[in-house]
KEKE-3310 file (N, C-alpha, C; in steps of 0.2 Angstrom, whole numbers, plus 5000, padded with zeros to 4 digits):
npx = (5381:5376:5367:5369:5374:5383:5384:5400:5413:5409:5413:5416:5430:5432:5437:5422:5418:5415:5430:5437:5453:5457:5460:5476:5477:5464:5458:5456:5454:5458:5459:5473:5474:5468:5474:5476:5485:5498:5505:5519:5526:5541:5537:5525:5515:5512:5503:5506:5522:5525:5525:5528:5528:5515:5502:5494:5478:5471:5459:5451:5441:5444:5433:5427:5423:5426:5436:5447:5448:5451:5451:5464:5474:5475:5481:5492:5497:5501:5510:5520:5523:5529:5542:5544:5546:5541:5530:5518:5513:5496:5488:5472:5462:5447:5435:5419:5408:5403:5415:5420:5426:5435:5447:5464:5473:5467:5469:5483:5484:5479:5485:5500:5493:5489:5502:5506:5511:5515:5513:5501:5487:5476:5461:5455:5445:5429:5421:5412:5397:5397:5407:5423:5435:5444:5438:5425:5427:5434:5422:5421:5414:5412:5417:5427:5436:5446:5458:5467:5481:5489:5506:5508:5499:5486:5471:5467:5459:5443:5436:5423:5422:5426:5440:5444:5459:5467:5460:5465:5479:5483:5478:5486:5500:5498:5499:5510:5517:5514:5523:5532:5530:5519:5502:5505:5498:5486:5469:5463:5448:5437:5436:5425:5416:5407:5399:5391:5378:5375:5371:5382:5393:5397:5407:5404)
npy = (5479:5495:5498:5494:5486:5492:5489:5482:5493:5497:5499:5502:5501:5494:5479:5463:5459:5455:5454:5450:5450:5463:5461:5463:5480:5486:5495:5505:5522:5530:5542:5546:5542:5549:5555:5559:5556:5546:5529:5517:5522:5532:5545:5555:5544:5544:5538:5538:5538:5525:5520:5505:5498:5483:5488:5484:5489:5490:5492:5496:5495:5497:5492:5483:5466:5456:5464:5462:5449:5443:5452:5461:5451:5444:5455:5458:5443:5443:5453:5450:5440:5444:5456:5470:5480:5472:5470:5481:5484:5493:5497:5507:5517:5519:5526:5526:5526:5528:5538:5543:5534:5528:5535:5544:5540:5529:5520:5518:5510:5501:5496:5492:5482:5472:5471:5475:5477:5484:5499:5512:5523:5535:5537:5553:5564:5569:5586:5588:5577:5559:5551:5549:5554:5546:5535:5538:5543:5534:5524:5515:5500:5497:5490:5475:5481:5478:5484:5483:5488:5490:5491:5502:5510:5511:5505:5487:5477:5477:5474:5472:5466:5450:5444:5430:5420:5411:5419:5432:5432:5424:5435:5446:5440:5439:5454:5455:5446:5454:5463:5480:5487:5484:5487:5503:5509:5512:5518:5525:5523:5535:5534:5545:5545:5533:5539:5538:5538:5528:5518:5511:5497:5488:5473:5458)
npz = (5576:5568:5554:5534:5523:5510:5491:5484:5475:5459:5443:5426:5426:5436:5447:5443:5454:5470:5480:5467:5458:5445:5429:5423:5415:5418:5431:5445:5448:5463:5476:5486:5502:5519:5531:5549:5558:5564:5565:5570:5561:5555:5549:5539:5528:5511:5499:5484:5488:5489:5475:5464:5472:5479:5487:5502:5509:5525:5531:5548:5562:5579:5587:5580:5577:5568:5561:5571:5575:5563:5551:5555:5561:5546:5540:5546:5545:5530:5530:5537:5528:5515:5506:5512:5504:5491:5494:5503:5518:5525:5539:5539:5551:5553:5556:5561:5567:5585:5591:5602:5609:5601:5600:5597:5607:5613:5601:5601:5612:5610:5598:5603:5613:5604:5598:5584:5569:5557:5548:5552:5550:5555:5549:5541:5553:5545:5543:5546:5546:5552:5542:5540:5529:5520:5518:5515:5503:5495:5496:5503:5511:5524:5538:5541:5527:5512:5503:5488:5481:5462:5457:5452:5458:5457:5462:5461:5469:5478:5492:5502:5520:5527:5521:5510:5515:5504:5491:5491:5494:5480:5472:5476:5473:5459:5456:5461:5453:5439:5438:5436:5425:5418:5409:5409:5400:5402:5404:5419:5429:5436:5452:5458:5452:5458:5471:5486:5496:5503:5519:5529:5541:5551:5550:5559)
capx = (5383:5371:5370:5366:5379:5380:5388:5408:5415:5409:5415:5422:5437:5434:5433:5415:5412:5419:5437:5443:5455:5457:5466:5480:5475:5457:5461:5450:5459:5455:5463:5476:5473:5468:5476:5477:5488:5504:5508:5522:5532:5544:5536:5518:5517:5508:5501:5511:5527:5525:5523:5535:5526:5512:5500:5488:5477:5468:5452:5448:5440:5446:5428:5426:5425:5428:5441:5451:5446:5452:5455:5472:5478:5477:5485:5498:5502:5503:5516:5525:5524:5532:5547:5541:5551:5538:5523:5519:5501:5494:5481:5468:5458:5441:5430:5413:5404:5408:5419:5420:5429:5440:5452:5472:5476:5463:5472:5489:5486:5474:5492:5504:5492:5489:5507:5501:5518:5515:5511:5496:5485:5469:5456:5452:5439:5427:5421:5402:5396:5402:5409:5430:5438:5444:5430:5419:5430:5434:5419:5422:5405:5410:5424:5436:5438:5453:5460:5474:5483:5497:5513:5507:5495:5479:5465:5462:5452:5443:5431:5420:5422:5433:5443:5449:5466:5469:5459:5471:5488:5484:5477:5494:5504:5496:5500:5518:5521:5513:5530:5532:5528:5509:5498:5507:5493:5478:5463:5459:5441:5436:5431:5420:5408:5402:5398:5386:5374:5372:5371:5390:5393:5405:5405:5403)
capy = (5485:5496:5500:5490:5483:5495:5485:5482:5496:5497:5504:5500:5498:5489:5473:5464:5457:5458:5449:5446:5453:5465:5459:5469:5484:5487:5497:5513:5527:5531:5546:5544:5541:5556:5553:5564:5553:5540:5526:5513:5524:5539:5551:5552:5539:5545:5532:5539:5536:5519:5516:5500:5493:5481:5490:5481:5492:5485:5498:5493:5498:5492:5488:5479:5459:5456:5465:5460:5441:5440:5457:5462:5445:5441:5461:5456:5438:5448:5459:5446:5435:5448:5460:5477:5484:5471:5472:5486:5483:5501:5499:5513:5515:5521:5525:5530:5524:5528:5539:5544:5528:5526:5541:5541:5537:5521:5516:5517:5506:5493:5495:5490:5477:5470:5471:5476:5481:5488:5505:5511:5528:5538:5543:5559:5564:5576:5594:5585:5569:5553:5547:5551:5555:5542:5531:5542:5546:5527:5519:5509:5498:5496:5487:5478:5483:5477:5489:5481:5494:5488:5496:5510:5513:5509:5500:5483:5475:5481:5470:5472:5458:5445:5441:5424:5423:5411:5426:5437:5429:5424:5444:5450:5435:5439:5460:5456:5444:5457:5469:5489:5490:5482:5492:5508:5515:5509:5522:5523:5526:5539:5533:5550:5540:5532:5544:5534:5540:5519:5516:5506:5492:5486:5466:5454)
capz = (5573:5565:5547:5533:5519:5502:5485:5483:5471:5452:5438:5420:5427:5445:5449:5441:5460:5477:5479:5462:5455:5439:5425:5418:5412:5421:5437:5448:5450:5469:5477:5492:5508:5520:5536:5552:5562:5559:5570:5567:5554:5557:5544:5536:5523:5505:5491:5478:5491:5489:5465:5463:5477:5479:5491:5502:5515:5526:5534:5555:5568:5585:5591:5575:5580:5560:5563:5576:5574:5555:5546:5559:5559:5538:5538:5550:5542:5524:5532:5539:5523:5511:5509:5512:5496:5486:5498:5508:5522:5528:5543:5542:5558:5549:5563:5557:5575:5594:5590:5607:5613:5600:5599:5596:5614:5613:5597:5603:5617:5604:5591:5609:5615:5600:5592:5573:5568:5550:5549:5555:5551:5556:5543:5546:5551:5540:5546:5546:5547:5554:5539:5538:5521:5516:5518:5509:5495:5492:5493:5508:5512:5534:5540:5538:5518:5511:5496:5484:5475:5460:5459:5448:5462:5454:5465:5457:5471:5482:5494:5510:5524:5529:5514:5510:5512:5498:5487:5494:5492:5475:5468:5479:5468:5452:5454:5461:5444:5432:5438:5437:5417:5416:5410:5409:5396:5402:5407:5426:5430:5443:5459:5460:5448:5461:5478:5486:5503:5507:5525:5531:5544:5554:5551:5565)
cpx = (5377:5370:5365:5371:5378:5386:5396:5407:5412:5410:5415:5426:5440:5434:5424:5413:5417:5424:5439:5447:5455:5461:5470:5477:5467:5458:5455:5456:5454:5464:5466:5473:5474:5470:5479:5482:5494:5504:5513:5524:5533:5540:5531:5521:5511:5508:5506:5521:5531:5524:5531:5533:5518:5508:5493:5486:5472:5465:5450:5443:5441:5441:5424:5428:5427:5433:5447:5451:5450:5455:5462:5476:5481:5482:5494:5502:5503:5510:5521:5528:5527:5535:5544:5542:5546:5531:5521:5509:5504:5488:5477:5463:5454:5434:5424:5407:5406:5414:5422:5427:5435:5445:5459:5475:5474:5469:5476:5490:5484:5482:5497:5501:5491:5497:5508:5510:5519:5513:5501:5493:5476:5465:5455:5447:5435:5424:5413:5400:5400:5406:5416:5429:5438:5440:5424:5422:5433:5429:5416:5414:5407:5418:5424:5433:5444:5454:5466:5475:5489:5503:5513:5501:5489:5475:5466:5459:5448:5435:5431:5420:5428:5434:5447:5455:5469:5469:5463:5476:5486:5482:5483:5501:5503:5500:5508:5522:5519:5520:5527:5527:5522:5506:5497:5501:5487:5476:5460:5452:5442:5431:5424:5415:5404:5403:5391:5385:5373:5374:5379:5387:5399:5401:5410:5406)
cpy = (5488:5498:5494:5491:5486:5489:5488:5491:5495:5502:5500:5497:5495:5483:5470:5460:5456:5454:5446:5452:5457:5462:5465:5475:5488:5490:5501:5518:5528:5537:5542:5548:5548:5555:5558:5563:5546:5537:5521:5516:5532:5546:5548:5548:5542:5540:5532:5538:5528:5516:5513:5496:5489:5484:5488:5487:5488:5492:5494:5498:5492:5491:5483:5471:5457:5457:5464:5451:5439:5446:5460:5456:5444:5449:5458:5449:5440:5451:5456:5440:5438:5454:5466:5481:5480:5471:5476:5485:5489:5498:5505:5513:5519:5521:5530:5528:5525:5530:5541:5539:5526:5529:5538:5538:5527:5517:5514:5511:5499:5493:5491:5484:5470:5466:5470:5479:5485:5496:5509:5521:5529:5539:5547:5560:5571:5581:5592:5579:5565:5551:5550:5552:5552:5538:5533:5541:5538:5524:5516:5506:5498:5493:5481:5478:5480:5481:5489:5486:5489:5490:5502:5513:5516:5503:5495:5478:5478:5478:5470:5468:5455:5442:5435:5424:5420:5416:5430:5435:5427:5432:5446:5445:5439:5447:5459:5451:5448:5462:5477:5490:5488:5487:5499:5512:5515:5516:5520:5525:5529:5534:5537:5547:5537:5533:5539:5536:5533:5520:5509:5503:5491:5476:5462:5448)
cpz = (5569:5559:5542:5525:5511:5497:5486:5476:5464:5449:5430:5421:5432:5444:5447:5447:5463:5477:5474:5459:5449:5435:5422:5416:5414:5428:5440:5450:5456:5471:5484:5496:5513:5528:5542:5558:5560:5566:5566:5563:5558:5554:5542:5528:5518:5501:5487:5482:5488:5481:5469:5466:5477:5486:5496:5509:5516:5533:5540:5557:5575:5588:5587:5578:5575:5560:5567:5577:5568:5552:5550:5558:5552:5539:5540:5545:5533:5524:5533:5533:5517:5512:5508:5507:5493:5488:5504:5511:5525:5533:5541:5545:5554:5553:5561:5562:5581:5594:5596:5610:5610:5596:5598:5599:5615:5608:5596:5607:5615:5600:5598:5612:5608:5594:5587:5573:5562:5552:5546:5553:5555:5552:5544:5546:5549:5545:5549:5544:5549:5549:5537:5531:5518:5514:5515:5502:5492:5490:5500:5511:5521:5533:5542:5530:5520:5504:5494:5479:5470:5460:5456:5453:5461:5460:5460:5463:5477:5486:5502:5516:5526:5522:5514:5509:5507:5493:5487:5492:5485:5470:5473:5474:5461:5451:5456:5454:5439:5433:5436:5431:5415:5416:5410:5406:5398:5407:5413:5426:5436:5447:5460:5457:5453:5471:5479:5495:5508:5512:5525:5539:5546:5556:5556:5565)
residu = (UNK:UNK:UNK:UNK:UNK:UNK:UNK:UNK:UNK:UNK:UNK:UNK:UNK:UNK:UNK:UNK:UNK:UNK:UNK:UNK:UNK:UNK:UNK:UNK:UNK:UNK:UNK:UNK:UNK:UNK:UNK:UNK:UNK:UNK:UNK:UNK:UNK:UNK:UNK:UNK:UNK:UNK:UNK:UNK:UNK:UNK:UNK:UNK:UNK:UNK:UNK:UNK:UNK:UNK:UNK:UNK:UNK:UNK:UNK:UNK:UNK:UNK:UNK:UNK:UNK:UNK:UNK:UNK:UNK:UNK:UNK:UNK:UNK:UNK:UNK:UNK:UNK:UNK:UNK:UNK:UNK:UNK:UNK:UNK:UNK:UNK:UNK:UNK:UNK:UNK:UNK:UNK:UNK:UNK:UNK:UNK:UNK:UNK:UNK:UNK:UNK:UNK:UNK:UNK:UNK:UNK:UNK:UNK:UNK:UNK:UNK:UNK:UNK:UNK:UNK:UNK:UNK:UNK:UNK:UNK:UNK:UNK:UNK:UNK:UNK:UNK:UNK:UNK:UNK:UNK:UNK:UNK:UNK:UNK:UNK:UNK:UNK:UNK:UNK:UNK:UNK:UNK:UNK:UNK:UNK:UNK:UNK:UNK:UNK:UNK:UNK:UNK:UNK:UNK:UNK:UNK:UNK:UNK:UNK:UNK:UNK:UNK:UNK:UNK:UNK:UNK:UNK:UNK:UNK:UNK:UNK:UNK:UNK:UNK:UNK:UNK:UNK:UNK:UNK:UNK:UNK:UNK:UNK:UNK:UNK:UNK:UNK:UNK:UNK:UNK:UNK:UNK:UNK:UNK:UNK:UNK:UNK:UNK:UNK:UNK:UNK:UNK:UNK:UNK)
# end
C-alpha cells in the first residue's frame, strides 16, 4: 500500500505515545464522526448518542490485510466481550485509496461475508481530495486506527496499527472503572491543533 506512516495524535491532552492510555483528566476533544452511510443499526448513530458509554472505534478498509487479519476480528471480539450499554465498537470504513472498488455495495457484501455484527459506517467522502472527513479531521495516520473515547466522549487513546489486545482490554478496563463522573472539569484540547498534510497507509 502506498503512502508512508505520519506520528500517533499529540497534544497536551493526548496520549504521550501510541497505545496508552490517558489518565484521568487528560483527554482530546475530537469532533463526531461524519458518516454518509449506516449498516448494522436501524438509525444513524451520533458520538454524543452514546456519553455513559465506553466508545471504541475501530477505522478499516476492506482491502486492508491489517485489517481484516487483526483489526475486524479484535473489534468484533471487543463486541462480543462487553455489554453494549457499557461498551459500544463502531467500524468506520475509511477509504482514502481505490475507491473505486470499494463502494456501499462492496462493503455490504465484505459486512454479510464477513459477519461483523456491530454497527458499521461510511466516512464521508470530502468534495476534494482522497482523504474522507473524518480521517482528516481526527488525525487518523492509515488503517486500522483504533479511537477509545470515555464516557464523556473524550478521545483518550488513539493509536495507528494493530493494537495489542491486552493494551486494549486493559485502556477499555481502566475507562469503564474510572465511571460517568471522572473528569468532569478537565480541559479538552483541540484536535484542530494538529491538521497535518502527512502522507497515510494502509498497514500490511
Amino acid at each position: 500500500m502506498p503512502g508512508a506512516m505520519h506520528e500517533p495524535m499529540s497534544s497536551s491532552g493526548a496520549p504521550s505515545r501510541a497505545g496508552a492510555v490517558s489518565p484521568p483528566g487528560h483527554s482530546a476533544s475530537l469532533p463526531g464522526w461524519r458518516v454518509s452511510h449506516w449498516f448494522n443499526t436501524p438509525a444513524p448513530i451520533e458520538l454524543e448518542d452514546l456519553r455513559g458509554r465506553v466508545v471504541l472505534v475501530h477505522a478499516f478498509q476492506m482491502l486492508c490485510p491489517a485489517c481484516v487479519a487483526h483489526g475486524l476480528p479484535q473489534a468484533r471480539r471487543v463486541h462480543e466481550a462487553f455489554r453494549s450499554e457499557d461498551v459500544t465498537v463502531i467500524g468506520l470504513h475509511t477509504v482514502f485509496e481505490h475507491h473505486e472498488v470499494m463502494g456501499p455495495k462492496a462493503l455490504q457484501a465484505f459486512i454479510h461475508e464477513y459477519q461483523l455484527p456491530f454497527a458499521i459506517g461510511i466516512d464521508q467522502a470530502a468534495e476534494a481530495g482522497p482523504l474522507p472527513l473524518t480521517m482528516a479531521q481526527w488525525g487518523l495516520g492509515g488503517t486500522p486506527s483504533v479511537v477509545l473515547f470515555d464516557r464523556q466522549g473524550r478521545a483518550r487513546l488513539h493509536h495507528f496499527g494493530v493494537a495489542d489486545d491486552l493494551m486494549l482490554g486493559a485502556a477499555i478496563g481502566q475507562l469503564l472503572a474510572e465511571g460517568p463522573a471522572v473528569a468532569t472539569s478537565a480541559v479538552a484540547s483541540s484536535a484542530n491543533a494538529r491538521r497535518t498534510t502527512s502522507p497515510i497507509r494502509a498497514a500490511s
